[in-house]
C-alpha angles and dihedrals in degrees: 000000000000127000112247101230088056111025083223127135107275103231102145114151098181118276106265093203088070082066108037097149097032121133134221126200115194118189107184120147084207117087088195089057097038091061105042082061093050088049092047095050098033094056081047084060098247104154111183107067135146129183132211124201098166106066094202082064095049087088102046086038089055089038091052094036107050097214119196087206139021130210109193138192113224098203117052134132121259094016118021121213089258093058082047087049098055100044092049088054091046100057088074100230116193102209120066105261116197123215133177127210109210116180144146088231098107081185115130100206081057087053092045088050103050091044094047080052097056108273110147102208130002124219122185124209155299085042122244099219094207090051091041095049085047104056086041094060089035081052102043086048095056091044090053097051087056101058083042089055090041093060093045096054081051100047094058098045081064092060104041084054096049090046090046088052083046098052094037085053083049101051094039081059095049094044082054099055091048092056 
């Protein structure tokens, strides 16, 4: 495929530098998996992983690290990545938190099911690198925007309180003067 205002070869794998303190989470029962993934993202130049074998440590892990993005395995012994899932959307979270289902299972009703859960995305393996770098920056970048967003919206709520003391304090002052 070639990008149309070129005519070049379209190979972008997100730029890296746009997340330089981003954080991946990958829960995947599987070493093999696990570090497939590190190896992936760590040739892309991500920087802040952290990797989870033991899926009843996958919450504690999330809660502890902080991650700005999660890849899951559906399909792992003790939790499974739906029970994940669901904690991790329960939580209510208020910042938009992506994750990633990755899994073998090419069923629909599972990727209904993952996506109806929470799952942001859904990738099937074996992994395409190119696809799965893709959706992570896409991914990064929304999740970005939306702390961006988030501090702004504070940011103005800050300000509207700070203008409506200011005007109360006005008007008490004018209703005193008028007294």
């Amino acid at each position: 495929m070639t990008t149309p205002e070129t005519g070049k070869p379209n190979t972008w794998t997100g730029d890296v530098r746009t997340f330089p303190k981003m954080k991946i989470l990958i829960i995947d029962d599987e070493p093999l998996n696990v570090a497939l993934l590190e190896d992936m993202l760590t040739g892309a130049g991500y920087k802040h992983l952290k990797s989870v074998s033991d899926s009843r440590l996958a919450l504690d892990t999330c809660e502890s690290f902080g991650p700005d993005l999660i890849l899951l395995d559906l399909m792992m012994p003790h939790v499974d990545g739906f029970a994940i899932l669901h904690a991790l959307r329960s939580a209510g979270n208020e910042v938009f938190l992506p994750v990633i289902v990755l899994t073998a299972d090419a069923n629909e009703q599972t990727k209904r099911n993952a996506l109806g859960a929470g799952a942001t995305d859904f990738l099937l393996k074996p992994l395409d690198q190119l696809e799965v770098l893709l959706r992570i920056a896409n991914l990064l970048e929304m999740r970005r925007l939306h702390i961006q967003l988030d501090t702004q919206r504070a940011a103005l709520e800050d300000a509207l309180r700070e203008k409506s003391l200011e005007l109360r304090e006005a008007t008490s002052h004018l209703q005193s003067a008028l007294s």
